[in-house]
Short mmCIF file of the C-alpha atoms (twelve columns), coordinates in Angstrom:
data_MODEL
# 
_entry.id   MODEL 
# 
loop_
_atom_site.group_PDB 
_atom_site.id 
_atom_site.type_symbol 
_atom_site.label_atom_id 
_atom_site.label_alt_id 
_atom_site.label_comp_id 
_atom_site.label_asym_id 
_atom_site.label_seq_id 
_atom_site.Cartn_x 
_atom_site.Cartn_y 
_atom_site.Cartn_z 
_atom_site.pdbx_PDB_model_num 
ATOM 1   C CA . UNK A 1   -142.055 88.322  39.669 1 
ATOM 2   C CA . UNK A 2   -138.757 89.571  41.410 1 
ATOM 3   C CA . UNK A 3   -138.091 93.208  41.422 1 
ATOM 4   C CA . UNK A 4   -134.513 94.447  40.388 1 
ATOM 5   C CA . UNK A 5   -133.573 96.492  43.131 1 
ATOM 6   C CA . UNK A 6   -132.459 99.844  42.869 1 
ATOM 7   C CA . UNK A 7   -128.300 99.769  43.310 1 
ATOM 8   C CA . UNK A 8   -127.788 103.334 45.204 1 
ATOM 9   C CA . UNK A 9   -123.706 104.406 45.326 1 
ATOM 10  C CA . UNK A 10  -122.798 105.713 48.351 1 
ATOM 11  C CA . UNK A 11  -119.289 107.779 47.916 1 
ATOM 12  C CA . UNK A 12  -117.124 108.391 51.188 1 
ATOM 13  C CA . UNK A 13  -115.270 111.357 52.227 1 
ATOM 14  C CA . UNK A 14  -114.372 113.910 49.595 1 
ATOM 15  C CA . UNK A 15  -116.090 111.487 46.997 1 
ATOM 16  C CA . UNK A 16  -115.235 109.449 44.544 1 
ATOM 17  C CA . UNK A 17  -113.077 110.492 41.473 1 
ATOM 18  C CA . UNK A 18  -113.314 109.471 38.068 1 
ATOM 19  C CA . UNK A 19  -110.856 106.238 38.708 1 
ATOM 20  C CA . UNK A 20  -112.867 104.774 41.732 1 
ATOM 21  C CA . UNK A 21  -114.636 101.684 40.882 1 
ATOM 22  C CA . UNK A 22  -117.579 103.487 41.604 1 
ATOM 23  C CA . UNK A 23  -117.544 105.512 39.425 1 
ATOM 24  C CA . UNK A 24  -116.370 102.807 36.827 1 
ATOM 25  C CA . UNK A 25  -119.764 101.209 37.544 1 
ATOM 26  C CA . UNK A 26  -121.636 104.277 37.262 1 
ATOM 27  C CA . UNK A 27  -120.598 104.491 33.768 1 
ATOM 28  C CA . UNK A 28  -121.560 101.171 32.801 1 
ATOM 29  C CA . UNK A 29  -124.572 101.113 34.172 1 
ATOM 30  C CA . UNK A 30  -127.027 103.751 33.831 1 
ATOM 31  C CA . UNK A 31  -129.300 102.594 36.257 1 
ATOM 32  C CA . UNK A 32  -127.102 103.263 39.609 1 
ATOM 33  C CA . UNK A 33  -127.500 106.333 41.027 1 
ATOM 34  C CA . UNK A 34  -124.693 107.931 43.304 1 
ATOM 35  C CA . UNK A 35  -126.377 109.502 46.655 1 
ATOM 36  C CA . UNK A 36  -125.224 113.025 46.136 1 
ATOM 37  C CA . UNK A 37  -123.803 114.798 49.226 1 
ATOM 38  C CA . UNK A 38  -123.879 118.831 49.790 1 
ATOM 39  C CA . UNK A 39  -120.462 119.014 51.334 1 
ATOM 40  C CA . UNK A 40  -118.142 116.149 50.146 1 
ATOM 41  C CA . UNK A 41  -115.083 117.855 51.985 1 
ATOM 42  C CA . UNK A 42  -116.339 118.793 55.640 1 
ATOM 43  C CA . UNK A 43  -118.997 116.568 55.599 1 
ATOM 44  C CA . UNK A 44  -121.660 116.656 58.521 1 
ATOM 45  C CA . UNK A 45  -123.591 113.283 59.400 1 
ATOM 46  C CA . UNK A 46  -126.712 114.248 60.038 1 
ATOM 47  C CA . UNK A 47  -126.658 115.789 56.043 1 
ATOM 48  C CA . UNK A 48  -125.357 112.512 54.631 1 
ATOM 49  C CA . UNK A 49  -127.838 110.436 56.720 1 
ATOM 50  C CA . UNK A 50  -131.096 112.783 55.298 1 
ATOM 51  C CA . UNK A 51  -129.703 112.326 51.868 1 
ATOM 52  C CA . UNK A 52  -129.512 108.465 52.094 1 
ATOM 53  C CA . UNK A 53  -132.667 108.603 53.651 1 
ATOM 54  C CA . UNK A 54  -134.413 110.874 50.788 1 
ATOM 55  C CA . UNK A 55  -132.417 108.296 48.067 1 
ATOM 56  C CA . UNK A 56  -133.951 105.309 49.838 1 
ATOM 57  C CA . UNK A 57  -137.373 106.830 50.350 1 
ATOM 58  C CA . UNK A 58  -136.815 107.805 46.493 1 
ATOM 59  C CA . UNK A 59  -136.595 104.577 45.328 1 
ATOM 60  C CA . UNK A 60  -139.367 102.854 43.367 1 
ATOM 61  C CA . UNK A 61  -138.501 99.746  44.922 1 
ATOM 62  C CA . UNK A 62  -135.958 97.822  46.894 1 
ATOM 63  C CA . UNK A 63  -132.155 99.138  47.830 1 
ATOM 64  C CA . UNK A 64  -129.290 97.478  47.637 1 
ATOM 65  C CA . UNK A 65  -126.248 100.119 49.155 1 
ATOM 66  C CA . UNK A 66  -122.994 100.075 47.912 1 
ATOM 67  C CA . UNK A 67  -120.701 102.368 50.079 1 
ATOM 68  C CA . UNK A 68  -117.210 103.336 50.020 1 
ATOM 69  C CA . UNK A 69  -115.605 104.413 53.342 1 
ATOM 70  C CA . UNK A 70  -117.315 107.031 55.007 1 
ATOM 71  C CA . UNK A 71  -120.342 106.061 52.979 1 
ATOM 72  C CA . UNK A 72  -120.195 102.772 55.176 1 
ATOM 73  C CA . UNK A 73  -120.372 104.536 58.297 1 
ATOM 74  C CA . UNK A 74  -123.044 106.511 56.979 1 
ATOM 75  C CA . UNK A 75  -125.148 103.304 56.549 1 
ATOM 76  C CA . UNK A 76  -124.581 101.904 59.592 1 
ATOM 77  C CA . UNK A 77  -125.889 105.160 61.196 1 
ATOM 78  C CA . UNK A 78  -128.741 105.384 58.899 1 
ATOM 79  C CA . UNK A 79  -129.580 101.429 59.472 1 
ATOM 80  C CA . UNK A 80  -129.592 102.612 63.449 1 
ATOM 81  C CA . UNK A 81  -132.572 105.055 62.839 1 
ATOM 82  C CA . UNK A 82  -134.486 104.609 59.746 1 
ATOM 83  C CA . UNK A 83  -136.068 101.909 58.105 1 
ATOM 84  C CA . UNK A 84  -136.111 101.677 54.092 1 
ATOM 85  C CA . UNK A 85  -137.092 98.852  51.392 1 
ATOM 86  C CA . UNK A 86  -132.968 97.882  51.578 1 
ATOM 87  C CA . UNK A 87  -132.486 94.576  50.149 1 
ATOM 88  C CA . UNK A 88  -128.830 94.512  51.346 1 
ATOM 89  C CA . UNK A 89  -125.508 96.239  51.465 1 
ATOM 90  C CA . UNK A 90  -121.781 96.068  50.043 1 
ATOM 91  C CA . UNK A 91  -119.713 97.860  52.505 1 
ATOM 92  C CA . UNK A 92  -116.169 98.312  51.206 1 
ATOM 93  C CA . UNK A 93  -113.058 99.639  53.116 1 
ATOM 94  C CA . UNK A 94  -115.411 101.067 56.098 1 
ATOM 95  C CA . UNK A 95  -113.154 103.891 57.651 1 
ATOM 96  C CA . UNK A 96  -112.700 103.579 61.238 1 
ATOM 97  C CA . UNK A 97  -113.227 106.914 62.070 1 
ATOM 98  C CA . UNK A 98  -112.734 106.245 65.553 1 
ATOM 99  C CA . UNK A 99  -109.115 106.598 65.227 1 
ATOM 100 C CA . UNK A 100 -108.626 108.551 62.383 1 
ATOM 101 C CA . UNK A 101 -106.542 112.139 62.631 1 
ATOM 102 C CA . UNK A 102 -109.405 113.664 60.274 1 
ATOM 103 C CA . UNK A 103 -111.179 116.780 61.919 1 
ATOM 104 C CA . UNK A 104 -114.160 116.726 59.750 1 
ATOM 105 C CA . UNK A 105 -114.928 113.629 60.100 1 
ATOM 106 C CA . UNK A 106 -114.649 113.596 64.044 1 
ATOM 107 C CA . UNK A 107 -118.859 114.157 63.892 1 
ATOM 108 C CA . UNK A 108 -119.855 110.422 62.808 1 
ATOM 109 C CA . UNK A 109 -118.191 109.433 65.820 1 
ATOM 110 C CA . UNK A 110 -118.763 106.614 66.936 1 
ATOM 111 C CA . UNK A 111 -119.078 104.175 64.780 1 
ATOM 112 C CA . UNK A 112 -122.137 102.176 65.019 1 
ATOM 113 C CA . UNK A 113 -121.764 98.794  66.458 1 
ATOM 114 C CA . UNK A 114 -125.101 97.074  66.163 1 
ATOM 115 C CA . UNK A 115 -126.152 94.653  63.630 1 
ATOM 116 C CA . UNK A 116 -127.760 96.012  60.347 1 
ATOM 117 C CA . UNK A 117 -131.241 94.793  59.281 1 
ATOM 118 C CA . UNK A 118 -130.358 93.887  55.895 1 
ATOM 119 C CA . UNK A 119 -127.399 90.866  54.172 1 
ATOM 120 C CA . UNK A 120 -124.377 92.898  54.060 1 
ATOM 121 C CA . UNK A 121 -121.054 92.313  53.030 1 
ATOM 122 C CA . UNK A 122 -118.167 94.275  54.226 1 
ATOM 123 C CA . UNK A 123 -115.302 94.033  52.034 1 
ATOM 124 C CA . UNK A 124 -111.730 94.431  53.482 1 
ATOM 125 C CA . UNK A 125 -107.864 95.196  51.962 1 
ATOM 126 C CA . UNK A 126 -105.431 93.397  53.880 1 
ATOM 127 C CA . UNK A 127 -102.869 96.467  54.052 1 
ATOM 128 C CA . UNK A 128 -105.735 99.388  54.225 1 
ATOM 129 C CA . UNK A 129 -104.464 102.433 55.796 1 
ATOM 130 C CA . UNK A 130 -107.806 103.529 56.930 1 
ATOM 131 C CA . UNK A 131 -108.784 100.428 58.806 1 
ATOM 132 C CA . UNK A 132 -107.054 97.916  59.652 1 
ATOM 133 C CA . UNK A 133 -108.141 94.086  58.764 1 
ATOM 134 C CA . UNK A 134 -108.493 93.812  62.812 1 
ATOM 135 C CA . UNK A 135 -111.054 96.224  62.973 1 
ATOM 136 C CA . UNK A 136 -112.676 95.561  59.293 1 
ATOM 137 C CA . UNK A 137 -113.468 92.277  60.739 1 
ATOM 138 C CA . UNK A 138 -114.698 93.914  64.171 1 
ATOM 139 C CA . UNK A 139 -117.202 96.110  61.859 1 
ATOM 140 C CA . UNK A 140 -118.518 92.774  60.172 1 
ATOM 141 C CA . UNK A 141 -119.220 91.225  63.550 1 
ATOM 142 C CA . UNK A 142 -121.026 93.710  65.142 1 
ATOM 143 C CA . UNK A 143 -122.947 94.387  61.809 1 
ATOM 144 C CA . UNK A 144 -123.319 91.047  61.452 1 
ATOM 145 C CA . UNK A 145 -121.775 90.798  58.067 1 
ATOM 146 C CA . UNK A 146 -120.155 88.547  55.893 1 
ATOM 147 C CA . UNK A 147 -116.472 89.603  55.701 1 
ATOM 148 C CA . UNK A 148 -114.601 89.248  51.832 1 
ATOM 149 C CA . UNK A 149 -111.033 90.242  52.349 1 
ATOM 150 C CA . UNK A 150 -109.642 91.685  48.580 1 
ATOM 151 C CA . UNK A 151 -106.262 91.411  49.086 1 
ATOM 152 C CA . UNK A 152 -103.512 93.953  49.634 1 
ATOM 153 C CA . UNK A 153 -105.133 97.029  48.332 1 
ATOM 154 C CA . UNK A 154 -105.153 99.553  50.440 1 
ATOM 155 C CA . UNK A 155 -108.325 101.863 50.723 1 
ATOM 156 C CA . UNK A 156 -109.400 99.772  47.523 1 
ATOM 157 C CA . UNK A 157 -110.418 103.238 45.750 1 
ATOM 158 C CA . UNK A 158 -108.469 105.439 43.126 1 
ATOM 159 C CA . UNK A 159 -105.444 104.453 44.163 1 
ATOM 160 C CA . UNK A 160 -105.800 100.658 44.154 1 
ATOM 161 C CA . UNK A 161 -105.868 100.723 40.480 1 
ATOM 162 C CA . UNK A 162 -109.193 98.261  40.438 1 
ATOM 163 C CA . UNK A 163 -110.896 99.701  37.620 1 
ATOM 164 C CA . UNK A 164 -114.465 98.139  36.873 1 
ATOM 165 C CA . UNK A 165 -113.065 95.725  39.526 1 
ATOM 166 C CA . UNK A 166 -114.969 92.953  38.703 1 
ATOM 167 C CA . UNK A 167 -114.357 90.883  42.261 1 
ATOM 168 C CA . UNK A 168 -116.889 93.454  43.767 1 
ATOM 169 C CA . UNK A 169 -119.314 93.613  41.076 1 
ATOM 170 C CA . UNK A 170 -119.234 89.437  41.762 1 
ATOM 171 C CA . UNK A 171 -119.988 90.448  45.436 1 
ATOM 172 C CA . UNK A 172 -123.065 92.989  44.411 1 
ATOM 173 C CA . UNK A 173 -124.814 90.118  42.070 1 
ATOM 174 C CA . UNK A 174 -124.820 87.864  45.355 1 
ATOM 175 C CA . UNK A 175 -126.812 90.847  46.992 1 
ATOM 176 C CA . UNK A 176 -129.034 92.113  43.691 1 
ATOM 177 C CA . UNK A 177 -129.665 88.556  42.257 1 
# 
C-alpha cells in the first residue's frame, strides 16, 4: 500500500496572497499545509530553513514541496543540509537572488548549486522578471531537475492571473501519484 504524501506549500518572499495559486490550492484542498514563516518581509534563512525542517520532520509520512520563489531557494538550501522523508519537489519561478536589488534577501546568498536528492521539477515563465529563463534552466541543471517552461507569465504568482492553475497541479500529480 502506497502512502499519499504529505503536499507541504512553501510561500516565497513576503508570502503568498489570497490570488496566488497557492493559495488557490490551499483552499481546495484541506490537506496541504503552507510552511509558516516568522518574518515573511525581512526574512532570514536560517529561520525559513528550521521551519521547513520542523514541517518535514512533522510530517506523518512522505513530502512532496511545492515552493514559490524564495521558497525554492529555501529548499535547495535545506536539501544541502538535512535529510527528510521528501518524495519530490515542484519548484516554481525560483528567484535568483544572486542578482536581485532586494536587501533582505541578500542572506540566502548564494544560491545552491548542487543536485537535490529528491525528482524535482522546476517550473519556469518565459518573460519572469525575477529570473530569467537562462538562469531558470541553470537552476534545473545543477539541481538536476526536470525543467517545464509555463509560458509568458512572469513571476507566475498573483499577478499572472493563474488561478487554481491547473498546468501545475498536472505537474504535482506526476510528483504525488
Amino acid at each position: 500500500m502506497t502512502v499519499e504524501p504529505r503536499v507541504l506549500i512553501l510561500p516565497g518572499y513576503q508570502n503568498s496572497g489570497p490570488e496566488h495559486w497557492q493559495s488557490h490550492w490551499e483552499r481546495a484542498d484541506s490537506s496541504l499545509r503552507r510552511v509558516r514563516q516568522a518574518d515573511w518581509d525581512a526574512p532570514r534563512l536560517a529561520d525559513w530553513v528550521a521551519e521547513l525542517d520542523n514541517a518535514v520532520a512533522a510530517a506523518d509520512g512522505p513530502v512532496v514541496l511545492v515552493a514559490h520563489s524564495l521558497g525554492c531557494v529555501t529548499v535547495a538550501h535545506w536539501a544541502a543540509r538535512h535529510l527528510g522523508r521528501v518524495r519530490g519537489a515542484l519548484l516554481v519561478a525560483p528567484a535568483d537572488i544572486d542578482t536581485a536589488d532586494v536587501p533582505e534577501l541578500v542572506n540566502f546568498r548564494p544560491v545552491p548549486l548542487a543536485p537535490l536528492p529528491f525528482p524535482t521539477v522546476v517550473v519556469a515563465s518565459t518573460d519572469d522578471p525575477w529570473c530569467s529563463l537562462e538562469r531558470s534552466r541553470e537552476f534545473a541543471a545543477a539541481w538536476g531537475a526536470r525543467l517545464e517552461v509555463a509560458g509568458a507569465h512572469g513571476h507566475l504568482n498573483s499577478d499572472s492571473g493563474l488561478g487554481d492553475w491547473p498546468f501545475g497541479r498536472k505537474l504535482l500529480a506526476q510528483l504525488t501519484g
